[in-house]
MARROKOL-765846 format. One line per 3 residues: number of its first residue (from 1); their letters; for each residue z, y, x of C-alpha. Coordinates in Angstrom, 1 decimal, m for minus. Layout:
! residues N
NUM	A	Z/Y/X ~ ...
! end
This chain:
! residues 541
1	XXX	m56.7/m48.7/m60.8 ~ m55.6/m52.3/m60.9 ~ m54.0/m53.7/m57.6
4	XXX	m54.9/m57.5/m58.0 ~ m53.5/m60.0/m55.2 ~ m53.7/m64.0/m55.5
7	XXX	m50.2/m65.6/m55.2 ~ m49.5/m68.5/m52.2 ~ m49.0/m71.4/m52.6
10	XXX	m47.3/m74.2/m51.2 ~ m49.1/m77.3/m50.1 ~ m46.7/m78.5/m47.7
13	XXX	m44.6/m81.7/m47.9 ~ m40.6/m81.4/m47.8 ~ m40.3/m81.6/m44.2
16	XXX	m43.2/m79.7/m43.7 ~ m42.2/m76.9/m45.5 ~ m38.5/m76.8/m44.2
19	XXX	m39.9/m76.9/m41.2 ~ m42.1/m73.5/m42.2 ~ m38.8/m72.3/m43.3
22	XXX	m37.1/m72.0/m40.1 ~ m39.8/m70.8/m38.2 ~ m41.3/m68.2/m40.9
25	XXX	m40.1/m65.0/m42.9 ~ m38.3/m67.1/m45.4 ~ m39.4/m65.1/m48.4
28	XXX	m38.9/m67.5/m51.1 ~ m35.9/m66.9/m53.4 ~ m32.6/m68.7/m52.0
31	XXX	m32.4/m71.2/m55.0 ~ m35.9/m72.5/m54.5 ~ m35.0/m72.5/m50.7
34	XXX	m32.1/m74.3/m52.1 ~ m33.9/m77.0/m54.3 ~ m36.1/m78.2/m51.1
37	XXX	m33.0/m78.4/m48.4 ~ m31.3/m80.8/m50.9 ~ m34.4/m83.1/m51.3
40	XXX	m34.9/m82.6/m47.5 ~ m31.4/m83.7/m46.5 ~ m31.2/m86.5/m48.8
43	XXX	m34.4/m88.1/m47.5 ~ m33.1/m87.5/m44.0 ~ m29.8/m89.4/m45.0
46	XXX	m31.7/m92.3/m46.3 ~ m34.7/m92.5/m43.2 ~ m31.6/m92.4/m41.0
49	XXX	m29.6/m95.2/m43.1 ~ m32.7/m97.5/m42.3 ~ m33.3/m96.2/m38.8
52	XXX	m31.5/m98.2/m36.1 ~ m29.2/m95.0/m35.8 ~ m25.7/m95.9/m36.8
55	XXX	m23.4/m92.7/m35.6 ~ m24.8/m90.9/m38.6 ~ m22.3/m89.0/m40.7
58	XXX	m22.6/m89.5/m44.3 ~ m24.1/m85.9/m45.4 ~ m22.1/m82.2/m46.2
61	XXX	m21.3/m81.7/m50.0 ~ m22.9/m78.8/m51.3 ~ m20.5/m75.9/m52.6
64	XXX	m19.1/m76.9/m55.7 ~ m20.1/m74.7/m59.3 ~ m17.4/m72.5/m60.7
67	XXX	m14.4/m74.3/m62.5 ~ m13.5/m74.0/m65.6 ~ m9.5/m73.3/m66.9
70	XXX	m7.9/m75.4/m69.1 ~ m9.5/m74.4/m72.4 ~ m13.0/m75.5/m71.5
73	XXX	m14.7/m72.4/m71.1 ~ m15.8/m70.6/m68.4 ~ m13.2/m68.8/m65.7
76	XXX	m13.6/m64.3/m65.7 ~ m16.1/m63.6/m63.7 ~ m15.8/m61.9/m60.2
79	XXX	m16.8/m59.2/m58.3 ~ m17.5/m60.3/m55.0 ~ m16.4/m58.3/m52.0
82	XXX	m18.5/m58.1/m48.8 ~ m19.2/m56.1/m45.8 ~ m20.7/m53.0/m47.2
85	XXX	m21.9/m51.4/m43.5 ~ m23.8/m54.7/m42.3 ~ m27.2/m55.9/m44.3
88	XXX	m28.5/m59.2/m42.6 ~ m26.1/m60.1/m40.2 ~ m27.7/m63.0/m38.6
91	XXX	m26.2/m64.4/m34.7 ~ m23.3/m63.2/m33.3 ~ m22.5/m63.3/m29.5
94	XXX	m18.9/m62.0/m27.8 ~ m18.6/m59.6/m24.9 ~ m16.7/m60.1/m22.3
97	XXX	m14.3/m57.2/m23.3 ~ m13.6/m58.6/m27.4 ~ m16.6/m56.4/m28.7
100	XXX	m19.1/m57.9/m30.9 ~ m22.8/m58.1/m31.0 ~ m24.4/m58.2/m34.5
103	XXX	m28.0/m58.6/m34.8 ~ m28.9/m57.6/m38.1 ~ m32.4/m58.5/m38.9
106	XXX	m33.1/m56.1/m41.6 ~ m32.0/m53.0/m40.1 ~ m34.5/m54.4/m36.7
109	XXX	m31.1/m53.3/m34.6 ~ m28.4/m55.2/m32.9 ~ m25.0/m53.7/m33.6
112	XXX	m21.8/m53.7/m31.6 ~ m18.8/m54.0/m33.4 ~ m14.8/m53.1/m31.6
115	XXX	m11.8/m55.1/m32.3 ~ m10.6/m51.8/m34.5 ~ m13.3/m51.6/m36.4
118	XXX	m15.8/m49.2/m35.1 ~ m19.3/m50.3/m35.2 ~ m22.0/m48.6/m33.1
121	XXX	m25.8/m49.0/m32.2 ~ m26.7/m51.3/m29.3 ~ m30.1/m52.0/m29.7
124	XXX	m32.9/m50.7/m31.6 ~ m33.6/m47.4/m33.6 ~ m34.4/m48.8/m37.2
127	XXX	m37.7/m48.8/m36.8 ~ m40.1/m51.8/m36.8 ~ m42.1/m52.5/m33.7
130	XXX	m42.4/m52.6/m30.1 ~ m41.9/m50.3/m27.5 ~ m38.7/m48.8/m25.5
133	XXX	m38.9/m50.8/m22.4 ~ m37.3/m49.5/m19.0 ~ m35.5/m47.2/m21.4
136	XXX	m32.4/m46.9/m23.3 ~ m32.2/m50.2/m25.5 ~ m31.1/m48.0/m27.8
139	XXX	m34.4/m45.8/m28.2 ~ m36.3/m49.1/m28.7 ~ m38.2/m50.6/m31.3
142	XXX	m37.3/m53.9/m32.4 ~ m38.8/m56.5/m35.0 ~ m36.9/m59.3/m36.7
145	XXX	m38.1/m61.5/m39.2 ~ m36.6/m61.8/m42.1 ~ m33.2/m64.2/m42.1
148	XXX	m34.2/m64.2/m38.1 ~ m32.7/m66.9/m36.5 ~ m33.4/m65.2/m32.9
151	XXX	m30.2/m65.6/m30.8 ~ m28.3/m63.7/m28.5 ~ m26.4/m64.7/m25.2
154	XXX	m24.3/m62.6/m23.0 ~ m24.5/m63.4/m19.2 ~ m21.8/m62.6/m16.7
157	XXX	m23.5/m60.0/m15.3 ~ m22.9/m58.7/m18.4 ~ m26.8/m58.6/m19.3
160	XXX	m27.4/m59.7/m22.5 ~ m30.2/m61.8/m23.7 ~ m32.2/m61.8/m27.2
163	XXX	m35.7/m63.1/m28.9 ~ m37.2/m60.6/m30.4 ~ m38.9/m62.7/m32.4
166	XXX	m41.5/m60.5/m34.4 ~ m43.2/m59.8/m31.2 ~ m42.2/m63.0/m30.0
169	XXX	m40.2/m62.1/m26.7 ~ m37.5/m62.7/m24.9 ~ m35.8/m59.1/m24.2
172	XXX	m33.0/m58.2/m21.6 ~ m30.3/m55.0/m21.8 ~ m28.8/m54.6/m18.5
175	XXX	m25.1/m53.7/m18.0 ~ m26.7/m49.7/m18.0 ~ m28.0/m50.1/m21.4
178	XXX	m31.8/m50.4/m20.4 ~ m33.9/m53.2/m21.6 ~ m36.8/m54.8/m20.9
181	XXX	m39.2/m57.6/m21.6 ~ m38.4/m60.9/m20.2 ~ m40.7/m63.3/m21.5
184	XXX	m43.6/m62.3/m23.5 ~ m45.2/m65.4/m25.9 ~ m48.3/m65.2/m28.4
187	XXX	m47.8/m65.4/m31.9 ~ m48.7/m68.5/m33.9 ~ m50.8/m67.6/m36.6
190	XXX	m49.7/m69.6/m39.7 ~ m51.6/m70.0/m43.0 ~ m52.4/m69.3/m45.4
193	XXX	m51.2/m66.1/m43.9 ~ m48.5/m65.0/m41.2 ~ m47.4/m65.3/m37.6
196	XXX	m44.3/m67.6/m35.9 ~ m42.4/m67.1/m32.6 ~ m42.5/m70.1/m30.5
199	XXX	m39.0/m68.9/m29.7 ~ m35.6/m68.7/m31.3 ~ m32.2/m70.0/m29.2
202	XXX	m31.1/m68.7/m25.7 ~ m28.5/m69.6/m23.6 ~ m26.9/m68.9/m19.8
205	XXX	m25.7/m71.9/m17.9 ~ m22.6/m71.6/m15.7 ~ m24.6/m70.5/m13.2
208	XXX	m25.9/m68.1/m14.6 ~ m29.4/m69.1/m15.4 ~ m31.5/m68.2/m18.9
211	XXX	m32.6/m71.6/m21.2 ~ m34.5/m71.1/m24.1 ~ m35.5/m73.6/m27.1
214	XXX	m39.4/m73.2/m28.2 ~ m40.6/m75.3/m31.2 ~ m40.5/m78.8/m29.2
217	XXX	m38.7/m78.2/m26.0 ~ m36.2/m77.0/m24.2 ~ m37.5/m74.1/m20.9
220	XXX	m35.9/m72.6/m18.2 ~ m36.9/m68.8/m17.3 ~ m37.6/m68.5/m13.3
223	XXX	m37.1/m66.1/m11.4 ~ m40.9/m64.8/m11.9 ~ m40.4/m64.4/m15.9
226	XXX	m42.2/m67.6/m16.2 ~ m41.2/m70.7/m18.0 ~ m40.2/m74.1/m16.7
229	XXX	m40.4/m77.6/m18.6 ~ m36.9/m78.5/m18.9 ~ m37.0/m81.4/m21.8
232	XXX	m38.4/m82.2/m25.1 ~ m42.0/m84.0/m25.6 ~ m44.3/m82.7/m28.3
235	XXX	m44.9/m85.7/m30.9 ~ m43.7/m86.8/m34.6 ~ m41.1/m88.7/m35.1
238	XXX	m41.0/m92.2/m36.6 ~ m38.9/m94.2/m34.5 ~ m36.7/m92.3/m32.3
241	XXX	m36.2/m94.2/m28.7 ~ m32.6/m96.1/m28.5 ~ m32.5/m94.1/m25.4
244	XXX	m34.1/m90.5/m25.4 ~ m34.7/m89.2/m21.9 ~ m35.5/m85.7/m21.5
247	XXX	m39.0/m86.5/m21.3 ~ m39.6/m88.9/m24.2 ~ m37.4/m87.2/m26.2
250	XXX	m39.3/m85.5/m29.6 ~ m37.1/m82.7/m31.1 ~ m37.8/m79.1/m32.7
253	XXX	m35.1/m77.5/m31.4 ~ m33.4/m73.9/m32.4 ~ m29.8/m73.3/m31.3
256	XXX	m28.5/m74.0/m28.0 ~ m25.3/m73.3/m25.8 ~ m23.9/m74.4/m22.6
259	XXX	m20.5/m75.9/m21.8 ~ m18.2/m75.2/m19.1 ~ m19.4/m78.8/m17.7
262	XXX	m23.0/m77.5/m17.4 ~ m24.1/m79.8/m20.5 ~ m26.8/m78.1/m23.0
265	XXX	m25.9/m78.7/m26.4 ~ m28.9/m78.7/m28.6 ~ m29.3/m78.4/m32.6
268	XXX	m32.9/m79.9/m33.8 ~ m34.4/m78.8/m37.1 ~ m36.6/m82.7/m36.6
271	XXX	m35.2/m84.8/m36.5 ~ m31.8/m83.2/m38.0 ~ m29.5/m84.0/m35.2
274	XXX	m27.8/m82.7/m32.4 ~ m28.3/m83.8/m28.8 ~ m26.7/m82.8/m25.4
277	XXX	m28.5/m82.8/m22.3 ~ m26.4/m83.5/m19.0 ~ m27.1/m81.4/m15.9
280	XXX	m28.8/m84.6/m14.2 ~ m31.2/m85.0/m17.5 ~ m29.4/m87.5/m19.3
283	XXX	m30.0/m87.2/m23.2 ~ m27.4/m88.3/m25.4 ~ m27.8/m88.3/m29.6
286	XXX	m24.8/m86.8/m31.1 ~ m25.7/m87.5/m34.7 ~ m26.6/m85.9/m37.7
289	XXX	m26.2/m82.2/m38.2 ~ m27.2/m79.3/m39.5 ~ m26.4/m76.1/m37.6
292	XXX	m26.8/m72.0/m37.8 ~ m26.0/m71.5/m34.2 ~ m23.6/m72.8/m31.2
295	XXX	m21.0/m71.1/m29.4 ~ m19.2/m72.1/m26.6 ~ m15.4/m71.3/m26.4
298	XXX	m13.3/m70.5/m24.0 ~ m11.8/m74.0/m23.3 ~ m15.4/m74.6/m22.4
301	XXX	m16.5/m76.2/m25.2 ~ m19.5/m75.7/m28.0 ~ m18.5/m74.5/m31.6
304	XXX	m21.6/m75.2/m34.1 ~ m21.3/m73.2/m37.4 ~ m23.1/m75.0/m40.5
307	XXX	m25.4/m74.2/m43.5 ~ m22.4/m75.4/m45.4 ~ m19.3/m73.4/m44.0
310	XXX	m17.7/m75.8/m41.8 ~ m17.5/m75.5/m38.0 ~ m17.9/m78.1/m35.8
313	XXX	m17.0/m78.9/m32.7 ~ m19.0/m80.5/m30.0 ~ m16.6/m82.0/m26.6
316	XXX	m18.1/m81.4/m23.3 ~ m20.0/m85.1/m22.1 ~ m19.3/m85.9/m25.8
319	XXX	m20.3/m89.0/m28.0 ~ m20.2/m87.2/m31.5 ~ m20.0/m84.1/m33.9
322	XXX	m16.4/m83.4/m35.1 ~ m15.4/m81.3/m37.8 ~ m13.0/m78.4/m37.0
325	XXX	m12.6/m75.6/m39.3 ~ m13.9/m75.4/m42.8 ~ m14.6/m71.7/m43.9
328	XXX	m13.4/m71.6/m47.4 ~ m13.9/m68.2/m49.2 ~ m10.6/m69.1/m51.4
331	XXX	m8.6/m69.1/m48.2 ~ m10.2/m66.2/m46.7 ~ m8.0/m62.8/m47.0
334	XXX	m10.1/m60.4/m48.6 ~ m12.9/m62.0/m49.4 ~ m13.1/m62.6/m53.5
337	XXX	m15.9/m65.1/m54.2 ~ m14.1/m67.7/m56.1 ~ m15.8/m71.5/m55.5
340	XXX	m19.3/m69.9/m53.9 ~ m19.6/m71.5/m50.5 ~ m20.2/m69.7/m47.2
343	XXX	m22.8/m70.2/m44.9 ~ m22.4/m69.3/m41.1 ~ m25.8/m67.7/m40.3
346	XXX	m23.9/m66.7/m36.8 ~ m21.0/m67.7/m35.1 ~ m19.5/m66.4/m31.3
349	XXX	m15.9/m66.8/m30.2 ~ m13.9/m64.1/m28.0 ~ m12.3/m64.7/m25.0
352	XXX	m8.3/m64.6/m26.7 ~ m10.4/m67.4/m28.6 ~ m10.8/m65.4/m32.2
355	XXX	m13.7/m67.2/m34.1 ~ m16.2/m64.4/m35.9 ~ m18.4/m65.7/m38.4
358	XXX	m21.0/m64.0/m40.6 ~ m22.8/m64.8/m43.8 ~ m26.0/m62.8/m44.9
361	XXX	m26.4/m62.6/m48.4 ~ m29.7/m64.6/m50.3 ~ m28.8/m67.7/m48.2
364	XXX	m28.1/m69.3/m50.9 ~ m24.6/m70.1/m50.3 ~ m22.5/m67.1/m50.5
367	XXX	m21.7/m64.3/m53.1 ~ m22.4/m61.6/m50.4 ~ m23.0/m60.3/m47.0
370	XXX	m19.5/m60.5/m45.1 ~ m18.2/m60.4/m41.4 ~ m14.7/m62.9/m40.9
373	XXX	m13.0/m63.5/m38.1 ~ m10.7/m66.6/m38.0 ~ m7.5/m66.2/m35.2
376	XXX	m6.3/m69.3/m33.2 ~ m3.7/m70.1/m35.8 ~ m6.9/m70.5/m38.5
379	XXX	m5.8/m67.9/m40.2 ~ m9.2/m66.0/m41.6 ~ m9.4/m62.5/m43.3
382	XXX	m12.7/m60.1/m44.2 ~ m13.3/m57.8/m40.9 ~ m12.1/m54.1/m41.4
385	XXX	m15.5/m51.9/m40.7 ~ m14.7/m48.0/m40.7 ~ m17.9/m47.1/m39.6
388	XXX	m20.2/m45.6/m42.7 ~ m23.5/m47.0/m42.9 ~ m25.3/m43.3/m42.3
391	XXX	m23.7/m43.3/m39.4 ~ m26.0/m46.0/m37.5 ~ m28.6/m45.6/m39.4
394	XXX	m31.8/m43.2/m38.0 ~ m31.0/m39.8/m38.2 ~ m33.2/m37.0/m39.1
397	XXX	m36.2/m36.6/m36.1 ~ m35.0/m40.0/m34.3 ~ m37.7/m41.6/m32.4
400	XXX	m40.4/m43.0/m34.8 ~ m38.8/m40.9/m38.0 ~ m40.1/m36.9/m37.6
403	XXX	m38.9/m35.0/m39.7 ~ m42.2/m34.1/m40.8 ~ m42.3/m37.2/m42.5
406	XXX	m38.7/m38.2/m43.3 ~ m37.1/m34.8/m44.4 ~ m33.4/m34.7/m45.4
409	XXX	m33.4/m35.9/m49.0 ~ m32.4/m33.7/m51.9 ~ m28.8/m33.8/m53.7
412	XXX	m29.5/m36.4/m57.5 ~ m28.0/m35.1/m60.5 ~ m27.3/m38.6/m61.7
415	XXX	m26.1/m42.1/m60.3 ~ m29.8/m43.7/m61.3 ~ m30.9/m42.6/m57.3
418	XXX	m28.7/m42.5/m54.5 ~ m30.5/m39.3/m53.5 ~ m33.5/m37.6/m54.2
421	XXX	m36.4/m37.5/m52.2 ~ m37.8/m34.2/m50.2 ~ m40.6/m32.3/m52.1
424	XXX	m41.9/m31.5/m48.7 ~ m45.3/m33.1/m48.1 ~ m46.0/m34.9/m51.3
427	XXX	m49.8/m35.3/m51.7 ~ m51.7/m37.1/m54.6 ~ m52.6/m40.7/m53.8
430	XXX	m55.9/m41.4/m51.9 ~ m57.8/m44.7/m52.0 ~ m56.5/m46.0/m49.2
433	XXX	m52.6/m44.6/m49.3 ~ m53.0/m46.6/m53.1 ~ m54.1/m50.2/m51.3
436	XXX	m51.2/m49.5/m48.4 ~ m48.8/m49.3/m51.5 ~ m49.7/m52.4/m52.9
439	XXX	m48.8/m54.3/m49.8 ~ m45.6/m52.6/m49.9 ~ m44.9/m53.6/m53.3
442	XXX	m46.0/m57.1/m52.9 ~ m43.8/m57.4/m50.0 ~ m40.9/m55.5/m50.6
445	XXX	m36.9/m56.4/m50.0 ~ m34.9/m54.2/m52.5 ~ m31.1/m54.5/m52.9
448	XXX	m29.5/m55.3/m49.8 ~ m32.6/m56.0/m48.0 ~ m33.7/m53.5/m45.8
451	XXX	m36.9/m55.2/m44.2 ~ m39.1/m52.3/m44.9 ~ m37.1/m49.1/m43.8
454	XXX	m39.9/m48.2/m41.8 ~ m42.1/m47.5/m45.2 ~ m39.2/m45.9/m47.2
457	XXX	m38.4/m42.7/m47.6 ~ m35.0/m41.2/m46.5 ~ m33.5/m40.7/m49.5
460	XXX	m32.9/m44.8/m49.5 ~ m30.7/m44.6/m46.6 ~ m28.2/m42.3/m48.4
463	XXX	m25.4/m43.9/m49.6 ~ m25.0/m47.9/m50.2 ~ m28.0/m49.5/m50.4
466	XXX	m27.0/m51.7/m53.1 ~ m27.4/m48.2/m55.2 ~ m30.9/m49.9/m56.3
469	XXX	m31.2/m52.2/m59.3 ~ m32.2/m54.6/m56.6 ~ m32.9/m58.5/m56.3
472	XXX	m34.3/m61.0/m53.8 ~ m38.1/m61.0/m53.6 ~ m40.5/m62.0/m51.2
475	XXX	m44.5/m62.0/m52.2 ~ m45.3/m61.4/m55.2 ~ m48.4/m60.4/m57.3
478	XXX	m49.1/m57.0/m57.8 ~ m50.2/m56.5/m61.7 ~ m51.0/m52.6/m62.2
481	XXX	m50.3/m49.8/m60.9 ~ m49.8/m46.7/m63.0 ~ m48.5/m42.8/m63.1
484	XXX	m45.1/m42.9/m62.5 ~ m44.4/m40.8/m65.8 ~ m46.2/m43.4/m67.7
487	XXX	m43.7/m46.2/m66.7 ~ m40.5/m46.8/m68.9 ~ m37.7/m45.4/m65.8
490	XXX	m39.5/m41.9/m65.9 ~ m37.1/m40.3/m67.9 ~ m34.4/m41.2/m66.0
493	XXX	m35.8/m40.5/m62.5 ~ m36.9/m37.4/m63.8 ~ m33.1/m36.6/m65.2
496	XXX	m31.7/m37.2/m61.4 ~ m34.5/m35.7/m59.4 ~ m37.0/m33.9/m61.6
499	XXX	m40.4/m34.4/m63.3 ~ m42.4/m33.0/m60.2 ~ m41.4/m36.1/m58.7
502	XXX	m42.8/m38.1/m61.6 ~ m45.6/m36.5/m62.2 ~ m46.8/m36.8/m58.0
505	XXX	m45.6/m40.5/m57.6 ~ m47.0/m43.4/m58.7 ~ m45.2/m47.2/m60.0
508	XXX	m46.4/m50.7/m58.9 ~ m45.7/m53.6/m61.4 ~ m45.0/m56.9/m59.6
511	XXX	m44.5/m60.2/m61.6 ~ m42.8/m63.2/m60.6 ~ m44.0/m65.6/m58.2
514	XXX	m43.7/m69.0/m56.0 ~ m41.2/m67.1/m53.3 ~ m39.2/m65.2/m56.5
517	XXX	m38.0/m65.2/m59.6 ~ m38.0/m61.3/m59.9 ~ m40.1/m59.0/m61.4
520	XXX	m40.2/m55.5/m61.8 ~ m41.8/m51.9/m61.1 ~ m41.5/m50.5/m57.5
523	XXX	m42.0/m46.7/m57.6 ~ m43.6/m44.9/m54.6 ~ m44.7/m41.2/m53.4
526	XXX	m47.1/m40.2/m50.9 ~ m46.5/m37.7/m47.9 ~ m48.5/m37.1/m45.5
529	XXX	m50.6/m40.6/m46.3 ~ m48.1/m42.5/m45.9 ~ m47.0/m44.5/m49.3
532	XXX	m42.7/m44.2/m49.0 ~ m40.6/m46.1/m51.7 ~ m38.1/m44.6/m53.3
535	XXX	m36.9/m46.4/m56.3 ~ m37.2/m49.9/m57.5 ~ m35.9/m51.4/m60.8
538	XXX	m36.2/m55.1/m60.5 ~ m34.2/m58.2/m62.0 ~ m34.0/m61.4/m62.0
541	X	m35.9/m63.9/m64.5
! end
């Protein structure tokens, strides 16, 4: 059987589709991501050179290339180090007591993380979905987009806040641990295909009060789990007002933060600049930026880490962005990517004032996925994590994995699998268990990419997950499908787990598309009806 699937593609203008990019799965590969954010930024610089604006900043300088030594060639090559117990790491947010919250997007959990290292389970089983509410956050189902730019915000009450943003909703875990839905938002249905969440930042004001940014405004949540206008007017911009007011004001906003003055900082993906929003509704243009997330600190002011590594700091009733700490890998204890860059896809500050930063691998800026943490005298090192990754992963007949259909996996006689699947329940491919595999194939996240956990088998979870020839994909088209023992990796996954394995599961080709430059053969079994993945040779093109 041939599985046959058309490729997307892009119709979009620039803006347009970086616009799409921060409010969709952001499945193309990172250098084509890359490519458009460039042309994007330099047309922004020169609209705004034109534009009546004159507090613009002249735009960041990408991360440099590798240098070369004195002899003209090429300097050795590296082995980065990174993180090896986080996967996505997206926003950060501090508790009150120095832990830190982690939501990791492909593992659909939010992690905690202690000063010494320990990391733990706060939300979220592992599995993708939606359920768990007036329960234990920690027996719910989450869902994260890929690269999710949800947020998270801790309240004094010790509550803290997130979007949940696959099922679009604003979710609360009590001091107790229990969670429950806040706000609750229809998905926007995109096309050609695919859904978007209205919602992305959260913050608390000083009083104590939940904001939340939506795709033009800024809301309020009442008392009633309802929404209020706050600011932000739904429009295009072509010639911004010399003086915004919060409701003339056009913006597509994504992080927020409060200072200790009751001023809302807010990032705006259009037009690229960051505004603040006084408690009596003034709204004053800060300039050009281009934020992950904001902070505030505990002097009370906002922190904004960058798509290019440096953090800013925003003053409380302030006039501008100021730079205020640039996160250089090379000065970074621990941390051995030569000249890449680093991107903060999350950023929080504790209250002894230690700044955490994260950067999630395929962001096209650094070598790897890695947790630092910056003390008040700037110096920066590569967070200790003593916690293996098994260890907050689902175990064995956890909510939403029975055993039935995740048994333990098997010991592999050679490195080429991190473990070997269970022989328990392996049935011969239907029709329709064949067509469920192609969607996985088309769509899966190999490597360090965990996004589809939920349609893996076990065995994947042993060990590191960078155990898999894996690279960054997204959709692709699937070209056949075939016997597994008829591909060319059947001798060696029959060496480390045995040919009953080959000869009952099948491979998926995949080719290159628009959203990657992999290709490769994704190799899957069949219990119980349900297609699971457990290998994947792939490369890069």
């Amino acid at each position: 059987m041939t599985l046959l699937e058309l490729e997307r593609t892009e119709t979009t203008s620039p803006g347009e589709a970086l616009f799409r990019e921060a409010r969709r799965l952001r499945r193309r590969r990172w250098g084509i991501g890359l490519i458009i954010l460039l042309t994007v930024v330099a047309t922004s610089v020169v609209v705004y050179a034109t534009s009546s604006r004159s507090n613009t900043p002249p735009g960041r300088i990408a991360p440099t290339t590798p240098q070369r030594n004195g002899k003209g060639t090429a300097s050795k090559a590296i082995v980065p180090t990174h993180s090896p117990d986080l996967i996505q790491p997206g926003a950060l947010a501090a508790e009150p007591n120095g832990d830190m919250l982690i939501l990791d997007s492909s593992r659909d959990q939010i992690l905690r993380l202690t000063p010494n290292g320990t990391l733990s389970v706060f939300a979220g089983t592992g599995r993708e979905g939606f359920t768990g509410d007036g329960g234990p956050a920690v027996d719910a189902e989450l869902n994260f987009n890929y690269f999710s730019e949800s947020e998270i915000a801790v309240a004094p009450s010790g509550s803290v806040y997130f979007v949940d943003d696959g099922s679009c909703r604003l979710r609360e875990v009590n001091s107790h641990g229990i969670i429950r839905t806040i706000v609750s938002l229809p998905l926007i249905h995109m096309q050609p295909s695919g859904t978007s969440c209205q919602l992305s930042g959260v913050a608390i004001s000083p009083s104590g009060v939940v904001y939340v940014s939506t795709n033009s405004d800024i809301k309020r949540v009442t008392s009633r789990g309802t929404l209020a206008w706050v600011a932000g007017k739904r429009g295009t911009v072509v010639t911004e007002p010399k003086h915004p007011t919060a409701s003339t004001v056009v913006m597509s906003p994504g992080s927020i933060a409060f200072d200790a003055h009751g001023d809302l900082d807010i990032w705006s993906w259009a037009p690229r600049v960051m505004y603040q929003l006084s408690p009596s509704g003034k709204v004053t243009n800060l300039g050009w930026a281009y934020a992950t997330q904001l902070t505030e600190t505990p002097r009370g002011n906002v922190l904004a880490g960058t798509h290019f590594g440096e953090i800013e700091s925003i003053a409380a009733q302030g006039t501008s962005v100021e730079p205020y700490r640039n996160v250089d890998p090379q000065k970074v204890d621990g941390l051995n990517w030569g000249h890449v860059g680093f991107q903060e896809n999350g950023i929080a500050v504790t209250r002894s004032g230690v700044i955490y930063v994260d950067n999630a691998q395929g962001n096209g800026y650094g070598a790897g996925t890695a947790l630092v943490r910056i003390a008040k005298n700037g110096k920066a090192e590569l967070v200790p994590i003593h916690t293996p990754l098994s260890r907050t992963l689902p175990l064995v007949g956890a909510p939403g994995f029975p055993t039935s259909l995740y048994p333990a996996p098997r010991r592999s006689a050679t490195s080429t699998l991190a473990a070997c699947p269970n022989n328990a329940g392996i049935e011969p491919f239907t029709p329709t268990a064949l067509k469920q595999s192609k969607v996985i194939a088309t769509n899966f996240q190999s490597g360090q990419y965990a996004s589809d956990i939920v349609v893996t088998d076990r065995s994947w979870w042993v060990g590191a997950f960078d155990a898999f020839q894996g690279a960054d994909l997204g959709v692709h088209l699937a070209t056949k499908e075939m016997p597994a023992e008829e591909s060319a990796d059947a001798n060696e996954i029959g060496l480390a787990c045995g040919d009953a394995l080959v000869r009952d599961s099948i491979a998926v080709s995949i080719r290159q598309s628009g959203y990657s430059g992999a290709s490769g053969t994704i190799y899957l079994l069949n219990r119980d009806g349900h297609p699971l993945v457990y290998y994947a040779a792939i490369a890069n093109n």
